[in-house]
N, C-alpha and C positions, 0 to 999 in steps of 0.2 A: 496685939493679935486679935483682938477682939471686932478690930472693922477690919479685918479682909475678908477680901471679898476670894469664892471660887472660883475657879477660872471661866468657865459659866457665868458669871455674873459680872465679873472683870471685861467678857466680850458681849455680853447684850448687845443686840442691838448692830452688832459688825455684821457685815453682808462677805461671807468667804466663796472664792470660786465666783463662776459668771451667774451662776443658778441655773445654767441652761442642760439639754442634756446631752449628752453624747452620742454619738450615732457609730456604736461599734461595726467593724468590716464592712466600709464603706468601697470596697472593690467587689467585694462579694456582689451586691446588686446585682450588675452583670454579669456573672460568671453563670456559665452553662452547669456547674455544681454546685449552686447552691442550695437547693433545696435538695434536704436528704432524705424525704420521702417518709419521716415518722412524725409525729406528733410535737417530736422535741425539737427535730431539726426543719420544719417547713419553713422558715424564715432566714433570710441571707444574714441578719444579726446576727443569730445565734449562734453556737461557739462550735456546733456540728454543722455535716453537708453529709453530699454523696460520695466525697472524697476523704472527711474525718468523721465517719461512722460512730453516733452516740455509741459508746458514751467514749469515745476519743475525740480530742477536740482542735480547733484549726490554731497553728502557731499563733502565740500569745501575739507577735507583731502583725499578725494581721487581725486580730480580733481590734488590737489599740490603734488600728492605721498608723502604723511605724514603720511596716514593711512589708513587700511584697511576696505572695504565695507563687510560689514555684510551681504548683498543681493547675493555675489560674485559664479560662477558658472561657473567649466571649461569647455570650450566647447571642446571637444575632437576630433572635426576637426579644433581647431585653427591653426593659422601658429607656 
């Protein structure tokens, strides 16, 4: 036992996952609610809008892009 190694040290050096990041609620962008007008929720990332009012937060599948929000609304001057 005296040369094992931790598991840390056993993975040195291994590169896990792409390194990249993820870009949560990515339908949000365009949605006419996504900005919900506080400090917490101005960004369509973020797990709030105008429709999941901090500190309530938008279905876990649309925050992971797994599924789509029911509430969802194009805004038609999106980018």
């Amino acid at each position: 036992m005296a040369n094992a190694k931790t598991w840390v040290e056993a993975h040195d050096n291994e590169k896990f996952g792409s390194g990249g990041t993820v870009e949560n609620c990515k339908q949000c962008k365009t949605c006419l609610f996504r900005d919900g007008g506080t400090d917490y929720s101005n960004d369509y990332r973020k797990s709030s809008c105008a429709m999941f009012v901090y500190p309530d937060m938008k279905p876990i599948e649309v925050i992971r892009n797994t599924g789509e929000c029911e509430l969802y609304e194009q805004d038609e001057n999106a980018d």
